[in-house]
MISETOR-329066 format. One record per residue (C-alpha): residue number from 1; residue in three letters; x, y, z. Coordinates in nm, 2 decimals, padded with zeros to 4 digits. Each point is the difference from the previous one (the first is absolute). Layout:
BEGIN
<atom><nr>NUM</nr><rest>Ala</rest><u>X</u><v>Y</v><w>Z</w></atom>
...
REM end
This chain:
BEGIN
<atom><nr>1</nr><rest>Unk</rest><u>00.73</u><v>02.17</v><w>-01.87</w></atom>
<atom><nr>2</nr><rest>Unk</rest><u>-00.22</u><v>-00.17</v><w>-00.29</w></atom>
<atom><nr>3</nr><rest>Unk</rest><u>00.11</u><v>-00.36</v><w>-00.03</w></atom>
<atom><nr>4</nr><rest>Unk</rest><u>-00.08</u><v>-00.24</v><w>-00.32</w></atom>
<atom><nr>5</nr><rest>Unk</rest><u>-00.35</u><v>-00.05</v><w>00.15</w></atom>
<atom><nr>6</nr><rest>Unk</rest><u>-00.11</u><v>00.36</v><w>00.01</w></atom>
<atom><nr>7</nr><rest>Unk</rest><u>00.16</u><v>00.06</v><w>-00.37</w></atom>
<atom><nr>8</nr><rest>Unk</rest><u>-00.18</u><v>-00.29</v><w>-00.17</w></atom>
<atom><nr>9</nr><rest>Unk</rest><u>-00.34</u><v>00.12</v><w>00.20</w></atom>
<atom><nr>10</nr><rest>Unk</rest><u>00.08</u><v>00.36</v><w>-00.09</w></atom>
<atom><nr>11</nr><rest>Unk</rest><u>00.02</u><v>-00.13</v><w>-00.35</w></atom>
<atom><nr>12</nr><rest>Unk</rest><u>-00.31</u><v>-00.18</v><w>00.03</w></atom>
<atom><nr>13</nr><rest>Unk</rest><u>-00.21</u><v>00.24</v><w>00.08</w></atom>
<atom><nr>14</nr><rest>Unk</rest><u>00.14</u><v>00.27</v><w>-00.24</w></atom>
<atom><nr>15</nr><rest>Unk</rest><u>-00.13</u><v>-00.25</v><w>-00.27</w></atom>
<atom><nr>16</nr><rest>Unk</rest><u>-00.34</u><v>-00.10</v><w>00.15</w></atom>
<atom><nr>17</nr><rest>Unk</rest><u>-00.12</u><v>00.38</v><w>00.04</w></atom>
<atom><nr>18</nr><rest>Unk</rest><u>00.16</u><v>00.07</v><w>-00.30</w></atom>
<atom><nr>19</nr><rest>Unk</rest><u>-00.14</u><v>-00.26</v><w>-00.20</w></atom>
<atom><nr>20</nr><rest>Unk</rest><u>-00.33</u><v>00.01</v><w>00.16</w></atom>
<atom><nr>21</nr><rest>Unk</rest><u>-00.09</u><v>00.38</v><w>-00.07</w></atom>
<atom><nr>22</nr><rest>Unk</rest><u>00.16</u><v>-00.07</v><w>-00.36</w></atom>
<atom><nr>23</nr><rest>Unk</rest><u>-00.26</u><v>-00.35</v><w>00.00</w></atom>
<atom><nr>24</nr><rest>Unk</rest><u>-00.32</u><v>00.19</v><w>00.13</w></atom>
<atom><nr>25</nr><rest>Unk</rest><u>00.03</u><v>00.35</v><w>-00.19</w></atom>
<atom><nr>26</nr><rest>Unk</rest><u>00.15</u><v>-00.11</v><w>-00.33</w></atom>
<atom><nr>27</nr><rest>Unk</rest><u>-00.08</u><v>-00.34</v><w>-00.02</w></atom>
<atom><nr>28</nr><rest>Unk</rest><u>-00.33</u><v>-00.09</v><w>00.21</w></atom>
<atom><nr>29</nr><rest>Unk</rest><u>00.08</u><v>-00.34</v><w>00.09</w></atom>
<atom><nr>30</nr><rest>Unk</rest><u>-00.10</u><v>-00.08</v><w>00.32</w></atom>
<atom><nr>31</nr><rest>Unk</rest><u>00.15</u><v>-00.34</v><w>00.00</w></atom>
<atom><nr>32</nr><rest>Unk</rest><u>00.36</u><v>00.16</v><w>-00.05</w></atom>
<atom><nr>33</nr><rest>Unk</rest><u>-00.07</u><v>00.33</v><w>00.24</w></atom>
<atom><nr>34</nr><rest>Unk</rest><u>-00.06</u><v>-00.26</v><w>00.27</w></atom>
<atom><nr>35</nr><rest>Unk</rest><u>00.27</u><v>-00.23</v><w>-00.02</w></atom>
<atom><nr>36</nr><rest>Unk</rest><u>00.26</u><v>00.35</v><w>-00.01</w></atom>
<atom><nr>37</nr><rest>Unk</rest><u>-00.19</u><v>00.10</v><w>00.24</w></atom>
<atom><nr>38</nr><rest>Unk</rest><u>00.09</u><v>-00.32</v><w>00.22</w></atom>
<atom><nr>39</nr><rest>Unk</rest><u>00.35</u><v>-00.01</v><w>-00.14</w></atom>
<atom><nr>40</nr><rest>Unk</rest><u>00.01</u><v>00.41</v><w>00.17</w></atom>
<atom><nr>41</nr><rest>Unk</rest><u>-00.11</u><v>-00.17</v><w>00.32</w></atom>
<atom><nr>42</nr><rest>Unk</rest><u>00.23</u><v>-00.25</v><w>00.01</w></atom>
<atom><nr>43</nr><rest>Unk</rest><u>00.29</u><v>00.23</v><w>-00.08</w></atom>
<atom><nr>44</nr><rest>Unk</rest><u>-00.11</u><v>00.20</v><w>00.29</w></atom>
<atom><nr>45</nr><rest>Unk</rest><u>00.00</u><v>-00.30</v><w>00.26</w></atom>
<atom><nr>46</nr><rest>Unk</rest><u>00.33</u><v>-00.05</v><w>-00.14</w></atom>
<atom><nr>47</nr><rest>Unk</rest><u>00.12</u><v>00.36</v><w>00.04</w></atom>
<atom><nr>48</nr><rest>Unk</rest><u>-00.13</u><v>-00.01</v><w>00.39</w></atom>
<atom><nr>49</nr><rest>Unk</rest><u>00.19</u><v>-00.30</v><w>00.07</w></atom>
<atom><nr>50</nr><rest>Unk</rest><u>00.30</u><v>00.07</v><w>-00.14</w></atom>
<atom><nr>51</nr><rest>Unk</rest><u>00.01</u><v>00.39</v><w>00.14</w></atom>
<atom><nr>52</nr><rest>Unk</rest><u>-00.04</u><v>-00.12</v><w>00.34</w></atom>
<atom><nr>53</nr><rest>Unk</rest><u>00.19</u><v>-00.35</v><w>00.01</w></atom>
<atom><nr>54</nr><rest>Unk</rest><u>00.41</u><v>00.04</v><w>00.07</w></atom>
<atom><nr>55</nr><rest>Unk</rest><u>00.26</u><v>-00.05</v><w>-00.28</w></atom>
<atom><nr>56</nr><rest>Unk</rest><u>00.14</u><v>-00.26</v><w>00.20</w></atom>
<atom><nr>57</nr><rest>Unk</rest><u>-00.32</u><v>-00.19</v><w>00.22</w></atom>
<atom><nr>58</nr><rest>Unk</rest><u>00.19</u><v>-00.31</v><w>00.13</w></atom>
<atom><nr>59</nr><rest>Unk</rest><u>00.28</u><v>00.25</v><w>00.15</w></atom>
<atom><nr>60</nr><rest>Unk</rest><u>-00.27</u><v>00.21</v><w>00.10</w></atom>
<atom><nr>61</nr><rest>Unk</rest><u>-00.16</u><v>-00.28</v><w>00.21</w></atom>
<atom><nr>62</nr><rest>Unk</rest><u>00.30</u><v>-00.13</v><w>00.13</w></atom>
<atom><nr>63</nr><rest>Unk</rest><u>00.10</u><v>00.41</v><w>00.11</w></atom>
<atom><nr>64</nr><rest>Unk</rest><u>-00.38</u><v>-00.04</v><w>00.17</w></atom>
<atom><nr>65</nr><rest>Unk</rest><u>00.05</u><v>-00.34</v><w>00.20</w></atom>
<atom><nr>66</nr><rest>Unk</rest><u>00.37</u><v>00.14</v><w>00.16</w></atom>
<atom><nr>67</nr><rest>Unk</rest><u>-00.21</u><v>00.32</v><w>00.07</w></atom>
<atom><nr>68</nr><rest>Unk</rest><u>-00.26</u><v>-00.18</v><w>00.19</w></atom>
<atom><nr>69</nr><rest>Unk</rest><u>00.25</u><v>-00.27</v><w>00.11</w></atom>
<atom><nr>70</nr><rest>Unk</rest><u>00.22</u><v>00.31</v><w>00.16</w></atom>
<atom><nr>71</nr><rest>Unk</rest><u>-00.27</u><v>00.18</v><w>00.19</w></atom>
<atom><nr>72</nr><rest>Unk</rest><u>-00.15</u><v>-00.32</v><w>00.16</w></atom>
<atom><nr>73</nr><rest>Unk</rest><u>00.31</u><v>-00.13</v><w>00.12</w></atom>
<atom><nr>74</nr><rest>Unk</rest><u>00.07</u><v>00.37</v><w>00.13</w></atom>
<atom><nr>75</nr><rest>Unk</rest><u>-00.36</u><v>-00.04</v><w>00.14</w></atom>
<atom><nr>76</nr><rest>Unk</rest><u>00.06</u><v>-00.32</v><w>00.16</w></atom>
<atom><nr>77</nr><rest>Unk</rest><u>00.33</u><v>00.09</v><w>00.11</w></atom>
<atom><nr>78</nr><rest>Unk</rest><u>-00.11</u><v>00.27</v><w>00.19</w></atom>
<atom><nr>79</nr><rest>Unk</rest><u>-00.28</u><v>-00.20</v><w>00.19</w></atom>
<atom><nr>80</nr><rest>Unk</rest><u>00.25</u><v>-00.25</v><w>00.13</w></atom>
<atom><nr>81</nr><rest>Unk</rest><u>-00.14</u><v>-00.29</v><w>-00.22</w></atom>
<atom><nr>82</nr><rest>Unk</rest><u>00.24</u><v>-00.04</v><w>-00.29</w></atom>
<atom><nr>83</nr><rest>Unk</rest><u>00.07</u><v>-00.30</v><w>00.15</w></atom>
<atom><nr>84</nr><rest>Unk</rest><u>-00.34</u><v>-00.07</v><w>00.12</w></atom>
<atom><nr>85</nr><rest>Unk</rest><u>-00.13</u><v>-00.34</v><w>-00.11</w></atom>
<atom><nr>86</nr><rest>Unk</rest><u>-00.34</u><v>00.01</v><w>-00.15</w></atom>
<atom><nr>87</nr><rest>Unk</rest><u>-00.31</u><v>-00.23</v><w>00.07</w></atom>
<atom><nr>88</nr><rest>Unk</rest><u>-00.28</u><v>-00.07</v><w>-00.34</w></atom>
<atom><nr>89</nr><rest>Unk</rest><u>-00.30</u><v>-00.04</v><w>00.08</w></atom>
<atom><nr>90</nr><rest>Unk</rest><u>-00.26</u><v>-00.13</v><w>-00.23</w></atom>
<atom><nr>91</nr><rest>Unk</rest><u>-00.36</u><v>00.19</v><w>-00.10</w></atom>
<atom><nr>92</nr><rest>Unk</rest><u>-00.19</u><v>-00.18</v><w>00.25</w></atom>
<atom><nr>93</nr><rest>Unk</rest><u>00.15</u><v>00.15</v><w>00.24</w></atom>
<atom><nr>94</nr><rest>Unk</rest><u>-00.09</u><v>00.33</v><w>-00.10</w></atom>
<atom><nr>95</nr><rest>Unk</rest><u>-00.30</u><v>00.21</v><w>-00.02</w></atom>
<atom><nr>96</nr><rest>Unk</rest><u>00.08</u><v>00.13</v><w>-00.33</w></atom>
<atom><nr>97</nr><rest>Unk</rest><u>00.00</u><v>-00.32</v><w>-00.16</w></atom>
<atom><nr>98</nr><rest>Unk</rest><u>00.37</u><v>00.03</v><w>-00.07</w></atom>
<atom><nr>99</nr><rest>Unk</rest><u>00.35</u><v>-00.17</v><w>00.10</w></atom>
<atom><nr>100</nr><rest>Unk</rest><u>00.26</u><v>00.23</v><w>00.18</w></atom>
<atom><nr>101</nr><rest>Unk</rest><u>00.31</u><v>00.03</v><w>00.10</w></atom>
<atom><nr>102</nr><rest>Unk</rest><u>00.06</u><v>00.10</v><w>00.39</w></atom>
<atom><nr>103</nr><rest>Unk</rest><u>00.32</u><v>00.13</v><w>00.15</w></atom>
<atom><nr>104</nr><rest>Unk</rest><u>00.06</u><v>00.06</v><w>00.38</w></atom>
<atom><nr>105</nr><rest>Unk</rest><u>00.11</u><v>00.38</v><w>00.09</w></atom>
<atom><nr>106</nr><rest>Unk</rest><u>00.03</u><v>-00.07</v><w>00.35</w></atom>
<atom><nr>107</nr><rest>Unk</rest><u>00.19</u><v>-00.35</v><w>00.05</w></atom>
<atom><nr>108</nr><rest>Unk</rest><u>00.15</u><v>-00.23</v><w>-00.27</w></atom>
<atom><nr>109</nr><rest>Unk</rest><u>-00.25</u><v>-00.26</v><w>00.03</w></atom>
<atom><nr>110</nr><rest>Unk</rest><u>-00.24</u><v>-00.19</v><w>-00.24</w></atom>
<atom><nr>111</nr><rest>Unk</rest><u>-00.32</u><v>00.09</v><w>00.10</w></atom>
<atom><nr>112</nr><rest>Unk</rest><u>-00.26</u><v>-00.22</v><w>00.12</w></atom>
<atom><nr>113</nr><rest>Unk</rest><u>-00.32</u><v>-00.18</v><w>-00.14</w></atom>
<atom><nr>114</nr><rest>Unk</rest><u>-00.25</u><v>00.26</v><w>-00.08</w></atom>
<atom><nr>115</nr><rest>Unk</rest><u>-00.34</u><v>00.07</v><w>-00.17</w></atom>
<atom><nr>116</nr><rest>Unk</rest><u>-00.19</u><v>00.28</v><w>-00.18</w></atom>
<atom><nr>117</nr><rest>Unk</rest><u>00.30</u><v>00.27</v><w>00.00</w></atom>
<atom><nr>118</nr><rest>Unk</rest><u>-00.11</u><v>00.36</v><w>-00.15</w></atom>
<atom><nr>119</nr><rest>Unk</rest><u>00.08</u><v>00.18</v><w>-00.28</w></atom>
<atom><nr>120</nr><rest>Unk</rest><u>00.28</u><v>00.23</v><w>00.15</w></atom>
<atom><nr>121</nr><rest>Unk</rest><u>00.36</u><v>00.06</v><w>-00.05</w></atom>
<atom><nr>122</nr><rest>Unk</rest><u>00.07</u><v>00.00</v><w>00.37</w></atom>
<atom><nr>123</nr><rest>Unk</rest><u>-00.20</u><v>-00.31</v><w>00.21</w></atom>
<atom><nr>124</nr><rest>Unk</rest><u>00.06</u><v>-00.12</v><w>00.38</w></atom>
<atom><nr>125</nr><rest>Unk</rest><u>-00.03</u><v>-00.35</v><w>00.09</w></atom>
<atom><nr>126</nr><rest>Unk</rest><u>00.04</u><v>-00.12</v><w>00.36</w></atom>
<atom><nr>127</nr><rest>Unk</rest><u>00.11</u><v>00.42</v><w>00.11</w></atom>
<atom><nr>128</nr><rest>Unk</rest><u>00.28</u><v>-00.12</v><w>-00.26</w></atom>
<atom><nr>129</nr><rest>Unk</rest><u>00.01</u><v>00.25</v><w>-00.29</w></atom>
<atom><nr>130</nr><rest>Unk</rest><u>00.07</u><v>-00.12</v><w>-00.40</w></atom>
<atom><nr>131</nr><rest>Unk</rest><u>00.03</u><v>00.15</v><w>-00.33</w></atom>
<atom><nr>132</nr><rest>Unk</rest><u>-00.27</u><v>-00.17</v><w>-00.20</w></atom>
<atom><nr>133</nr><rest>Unk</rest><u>00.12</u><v>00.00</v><w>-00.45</w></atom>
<atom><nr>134</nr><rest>Unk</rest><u>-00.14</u><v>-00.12</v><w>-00.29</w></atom>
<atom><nr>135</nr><rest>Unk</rest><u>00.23</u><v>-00.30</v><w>-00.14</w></atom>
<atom><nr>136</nr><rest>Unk</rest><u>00.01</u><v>00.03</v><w>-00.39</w></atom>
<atom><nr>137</nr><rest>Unk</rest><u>-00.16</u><v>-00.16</v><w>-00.28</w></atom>
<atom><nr>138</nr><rest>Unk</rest><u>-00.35</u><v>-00.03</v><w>00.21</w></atom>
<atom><nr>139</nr><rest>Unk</rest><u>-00.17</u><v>00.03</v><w>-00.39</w></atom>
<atom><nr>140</nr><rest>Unk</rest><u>00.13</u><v>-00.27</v><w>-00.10</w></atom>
<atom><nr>141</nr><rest>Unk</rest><u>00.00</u><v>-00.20</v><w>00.27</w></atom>
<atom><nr>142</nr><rest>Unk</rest><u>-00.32</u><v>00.11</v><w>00.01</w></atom>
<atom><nr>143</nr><rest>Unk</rest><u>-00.06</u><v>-00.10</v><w>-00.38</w></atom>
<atom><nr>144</nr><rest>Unk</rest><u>00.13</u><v>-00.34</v><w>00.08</w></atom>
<atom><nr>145</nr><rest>Unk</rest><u>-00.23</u><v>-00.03</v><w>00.25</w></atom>
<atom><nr>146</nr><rest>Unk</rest><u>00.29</u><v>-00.13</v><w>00.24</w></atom>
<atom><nr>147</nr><rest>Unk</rest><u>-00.19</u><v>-00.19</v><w>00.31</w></atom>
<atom><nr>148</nr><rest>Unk</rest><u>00.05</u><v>-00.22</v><w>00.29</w></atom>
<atom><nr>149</nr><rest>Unk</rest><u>00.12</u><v>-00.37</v><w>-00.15</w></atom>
<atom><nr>150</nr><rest>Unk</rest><u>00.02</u><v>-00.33</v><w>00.15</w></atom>
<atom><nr>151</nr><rest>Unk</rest><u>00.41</u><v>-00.09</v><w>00.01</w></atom>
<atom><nr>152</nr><rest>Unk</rest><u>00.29</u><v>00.16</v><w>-00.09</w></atom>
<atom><nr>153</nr><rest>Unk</rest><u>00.01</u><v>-00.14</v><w>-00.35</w></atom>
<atom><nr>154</nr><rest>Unk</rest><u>-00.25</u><v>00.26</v><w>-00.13</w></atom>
<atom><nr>155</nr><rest>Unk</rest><u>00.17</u><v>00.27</v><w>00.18</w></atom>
<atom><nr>156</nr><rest>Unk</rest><u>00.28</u><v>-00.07</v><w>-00.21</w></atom>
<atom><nr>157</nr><rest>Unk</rest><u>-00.19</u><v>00.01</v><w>-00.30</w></atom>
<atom><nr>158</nr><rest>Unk</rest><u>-00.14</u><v>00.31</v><w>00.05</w></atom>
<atom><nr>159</nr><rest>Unk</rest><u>00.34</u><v>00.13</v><w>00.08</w></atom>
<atom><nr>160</nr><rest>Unk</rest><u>00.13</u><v>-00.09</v><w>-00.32</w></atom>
<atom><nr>161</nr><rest>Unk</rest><u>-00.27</u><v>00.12</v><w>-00.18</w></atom>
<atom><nr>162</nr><rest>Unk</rest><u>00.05</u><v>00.32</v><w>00.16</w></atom>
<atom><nr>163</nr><rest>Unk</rest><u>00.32</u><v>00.08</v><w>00.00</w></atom>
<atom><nr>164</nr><rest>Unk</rest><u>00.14</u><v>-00.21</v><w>-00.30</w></atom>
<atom><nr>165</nr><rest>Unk</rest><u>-00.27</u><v>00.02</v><w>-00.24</w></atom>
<atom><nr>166</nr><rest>Unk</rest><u>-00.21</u><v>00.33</v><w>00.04</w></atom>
<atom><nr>167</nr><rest>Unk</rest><u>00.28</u><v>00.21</v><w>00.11</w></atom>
<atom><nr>168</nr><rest>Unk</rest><u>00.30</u><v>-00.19</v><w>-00.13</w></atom>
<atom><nr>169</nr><rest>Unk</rest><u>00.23</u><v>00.10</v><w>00.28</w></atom>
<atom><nr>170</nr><rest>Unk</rest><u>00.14</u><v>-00.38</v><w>00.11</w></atom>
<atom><nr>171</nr><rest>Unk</rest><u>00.09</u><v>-00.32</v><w>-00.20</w></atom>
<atom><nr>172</nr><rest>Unk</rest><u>-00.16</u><v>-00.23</v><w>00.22</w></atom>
<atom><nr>173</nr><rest>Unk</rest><u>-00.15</u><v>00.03</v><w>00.37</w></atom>
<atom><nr>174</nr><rest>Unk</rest><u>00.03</u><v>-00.25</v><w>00.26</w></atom>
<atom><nr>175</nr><rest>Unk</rest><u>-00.25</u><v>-00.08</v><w>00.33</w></atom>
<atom><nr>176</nr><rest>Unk</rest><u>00.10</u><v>-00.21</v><w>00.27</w></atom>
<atom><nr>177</nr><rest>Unk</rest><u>-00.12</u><v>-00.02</v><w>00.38</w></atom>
<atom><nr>178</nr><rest>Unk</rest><u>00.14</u><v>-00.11</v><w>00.30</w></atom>
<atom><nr>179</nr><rest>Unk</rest><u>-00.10</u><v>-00.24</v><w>00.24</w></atom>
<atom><nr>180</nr><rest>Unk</rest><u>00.04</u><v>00.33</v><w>00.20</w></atom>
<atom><nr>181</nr><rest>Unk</rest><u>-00.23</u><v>00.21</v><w>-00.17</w></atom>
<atom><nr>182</nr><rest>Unk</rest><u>00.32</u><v>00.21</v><w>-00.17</w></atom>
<atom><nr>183</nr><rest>Unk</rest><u>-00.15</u><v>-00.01</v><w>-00.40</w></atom>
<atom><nr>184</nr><rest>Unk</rest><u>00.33</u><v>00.05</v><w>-00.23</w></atom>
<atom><nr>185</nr><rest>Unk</rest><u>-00.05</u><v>00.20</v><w>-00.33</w></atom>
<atom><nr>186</nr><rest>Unk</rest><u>00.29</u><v>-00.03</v><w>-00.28</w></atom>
<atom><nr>187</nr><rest>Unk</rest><u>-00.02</u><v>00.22</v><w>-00.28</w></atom>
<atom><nr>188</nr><rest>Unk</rest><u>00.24</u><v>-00.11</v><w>-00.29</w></atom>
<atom><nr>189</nr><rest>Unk</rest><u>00.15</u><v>00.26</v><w>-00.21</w></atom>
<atom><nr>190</nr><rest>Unk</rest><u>-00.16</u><v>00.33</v><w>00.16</w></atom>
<atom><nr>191</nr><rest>Unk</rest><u>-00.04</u><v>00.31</v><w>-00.28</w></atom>
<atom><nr>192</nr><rest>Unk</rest><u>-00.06</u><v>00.21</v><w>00.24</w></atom>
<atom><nr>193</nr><rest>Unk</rest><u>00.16</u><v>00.08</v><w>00.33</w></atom>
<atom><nr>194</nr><rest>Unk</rest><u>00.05</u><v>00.30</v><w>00.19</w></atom>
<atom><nr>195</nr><rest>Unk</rest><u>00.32</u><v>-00.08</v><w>00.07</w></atom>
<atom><nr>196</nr><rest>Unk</rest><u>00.09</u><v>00.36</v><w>00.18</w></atom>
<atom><nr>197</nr><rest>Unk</rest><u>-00.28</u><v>00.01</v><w>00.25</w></atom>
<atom><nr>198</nr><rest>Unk</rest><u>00.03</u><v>-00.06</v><w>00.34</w></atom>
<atom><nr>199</nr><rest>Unk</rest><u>-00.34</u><v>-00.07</v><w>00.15</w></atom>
<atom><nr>200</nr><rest>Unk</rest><u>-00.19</u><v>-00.33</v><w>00.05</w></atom>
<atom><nr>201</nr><rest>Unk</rest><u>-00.32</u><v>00.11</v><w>-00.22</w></atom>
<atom><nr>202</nr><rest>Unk</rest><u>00.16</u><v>-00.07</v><w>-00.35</w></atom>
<atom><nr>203</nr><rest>Unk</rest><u>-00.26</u><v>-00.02</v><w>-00.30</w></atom>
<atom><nr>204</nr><rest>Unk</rest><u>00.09</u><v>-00.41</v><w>-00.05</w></atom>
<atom><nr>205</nr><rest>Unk</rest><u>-00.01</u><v>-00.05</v><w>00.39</w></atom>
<atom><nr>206</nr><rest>Unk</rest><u>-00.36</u><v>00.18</v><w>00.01</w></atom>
<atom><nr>207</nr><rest>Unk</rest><u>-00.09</u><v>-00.15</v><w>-00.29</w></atom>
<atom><nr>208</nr><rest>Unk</rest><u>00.06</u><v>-00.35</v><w>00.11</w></atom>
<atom><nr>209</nr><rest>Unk</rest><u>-00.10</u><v>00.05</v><w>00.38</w></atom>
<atom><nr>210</nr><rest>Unk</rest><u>-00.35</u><v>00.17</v><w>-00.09</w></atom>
<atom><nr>211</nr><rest>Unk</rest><u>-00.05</u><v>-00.34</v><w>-00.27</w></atom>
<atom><nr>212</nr><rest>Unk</rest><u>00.09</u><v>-00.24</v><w>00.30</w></atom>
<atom><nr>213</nr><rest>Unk</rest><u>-00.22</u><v>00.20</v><w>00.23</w></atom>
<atom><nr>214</nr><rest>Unk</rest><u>-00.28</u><v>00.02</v><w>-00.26</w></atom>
<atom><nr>215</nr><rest>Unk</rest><u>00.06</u><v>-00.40</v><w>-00.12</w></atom>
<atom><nr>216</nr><rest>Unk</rest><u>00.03</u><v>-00.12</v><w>00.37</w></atom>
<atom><nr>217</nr><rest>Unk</rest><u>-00.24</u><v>00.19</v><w>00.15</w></atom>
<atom><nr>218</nr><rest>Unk</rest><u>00.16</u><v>00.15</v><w>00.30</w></atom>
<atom><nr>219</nr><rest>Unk</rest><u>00.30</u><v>00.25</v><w>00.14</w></atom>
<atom><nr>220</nr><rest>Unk</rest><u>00.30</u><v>-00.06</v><w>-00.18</w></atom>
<atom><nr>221</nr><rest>Unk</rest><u>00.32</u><v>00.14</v><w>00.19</w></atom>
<atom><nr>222</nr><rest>Unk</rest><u>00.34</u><v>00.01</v><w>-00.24</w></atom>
<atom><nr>223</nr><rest>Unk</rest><u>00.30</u><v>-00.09</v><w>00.16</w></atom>
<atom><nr>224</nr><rest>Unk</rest><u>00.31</u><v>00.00</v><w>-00.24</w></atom>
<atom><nr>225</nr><rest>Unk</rest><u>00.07</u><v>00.11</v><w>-00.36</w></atom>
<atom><nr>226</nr><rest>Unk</rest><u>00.28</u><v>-00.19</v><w>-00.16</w></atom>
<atom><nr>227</nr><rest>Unk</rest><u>00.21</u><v>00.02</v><w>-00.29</w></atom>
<atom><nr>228</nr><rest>Unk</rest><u>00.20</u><v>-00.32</v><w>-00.06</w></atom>
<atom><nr>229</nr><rest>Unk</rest><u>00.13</u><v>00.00</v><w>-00.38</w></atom>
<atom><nr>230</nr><rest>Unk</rest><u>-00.27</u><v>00.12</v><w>-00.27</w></atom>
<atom><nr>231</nr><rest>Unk</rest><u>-00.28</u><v>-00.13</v><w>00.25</w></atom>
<atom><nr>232</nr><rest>Unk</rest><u>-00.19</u><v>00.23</v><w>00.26</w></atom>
<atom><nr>233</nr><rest>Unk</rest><u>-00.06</u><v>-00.20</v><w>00.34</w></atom>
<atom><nr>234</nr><rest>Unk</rest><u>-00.33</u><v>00.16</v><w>00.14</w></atom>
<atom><nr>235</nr><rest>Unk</rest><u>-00.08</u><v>-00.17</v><w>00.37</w></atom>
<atom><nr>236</nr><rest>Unk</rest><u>-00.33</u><v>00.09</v><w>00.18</w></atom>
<atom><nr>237</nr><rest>Unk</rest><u>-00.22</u><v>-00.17</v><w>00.27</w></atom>
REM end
């Protein structure tokens, strides 16, 4: 169905060739035939956009994410590891110069310290088997140039930079660790939740774990995911 996009373009270009031919064959001004002529290309752009793009894109999109959503928890499900808890591990850890996310399929534990892990879907550590993902937003983490840091202040910056100013999903974020290790993240006002699925690999729970693994410089196990009022209580060690 042609939306407003694809009508105005459609327009557009009607008028450039139009007003081109009429410019070069009547007229013979160049000046004008090339500016319809751009005007035609534009309109064209236009017309390609707005053929292929939905009437509605944002309910599109959000039609997408429960599609994916569905089939990975069906996935998961399936594997025994919806309830899996999921290690982060940052780039240097492995060979593609990328963090990961790694989720036991034999045992519900964290896996342990490990270096230069492949580029494969399926990976065994220690004869232990583990899905190995991709944790989102690795472009702009990647943009951000998000690194090892010195104390948890600056992890909490780059949180918040993250996740309330570039992606606008939280109101404020909190970092705070433990004389245990245990690191506490609070995210204030969260804009997005997937508040129907069930597993332990959420996009704000990857997000976050993959920045404290990258920030910190090691594994990063989560533990707990928390909703107390309008704040999300993520735990990790």
């Amino acid at each position: 169905m042609l939306i407003k996009h694809a009508v105005i373009g459609l327009n557009l270009m009607i008028i450039g060739i139009v007003g081109s031919i009429t410019s070069f064959i009547l007229l013979n001004t160049p000046e004008l035939t090339a500016a319809l002529v751009g005007l035609a290309m534009v309109g064209a752009v236009m017309f390609a956009i707005g053929w292929e793009m939905p009437e509605h894109p944002i309910k599109a999109m959000r039609e997408e994410i429960e599609y994916l959503r569905e089939n990975i928890e069906r996935i998961f499900e399936e594997l025994n590891i919806l309830d899996a808890k999921p290690s982060f591990l940052p780039s240097s850890m492995n060979k593609d110069g990328k963090p990961s996310i790694i989720i036991p399929l034999a045992k519900h534990l964290h896996v342990k310290e490990t270096k230069d892990l492949p580029e494969r879907f399926v990976i065994t550590i220690r004869n232990i088997p583990y899905l190995k993902l991709r944790p989102p937003c690795t472009k702009l983490i990647k943009e951000l140039a998000v690194s090892k840091v010195e104390n948890i202040g600056q992890v909490e910056d780059i949180l918040s930079k993250i996740l309330v100013q570039h992606l606008n999903i939280a109101d404020n974020v909190k970092v705070a660790e433990k004389p245990d290790s245990t690191i506490i993240v609070v995210a204030s006002k969260m804009k997005y939740f997937s508040k129907g699925y069930r597993g332990k690999v959420g996009f704000t729970t990857a997000l976050v774990g993959v920045v404290l693994a990258e920030t910190l410089g090691k594994k990063i196990d989560f533990i707990s995911l928390k909703i107390k009022g309008k704040d999300s209580v993520l735990t990790f060690k």
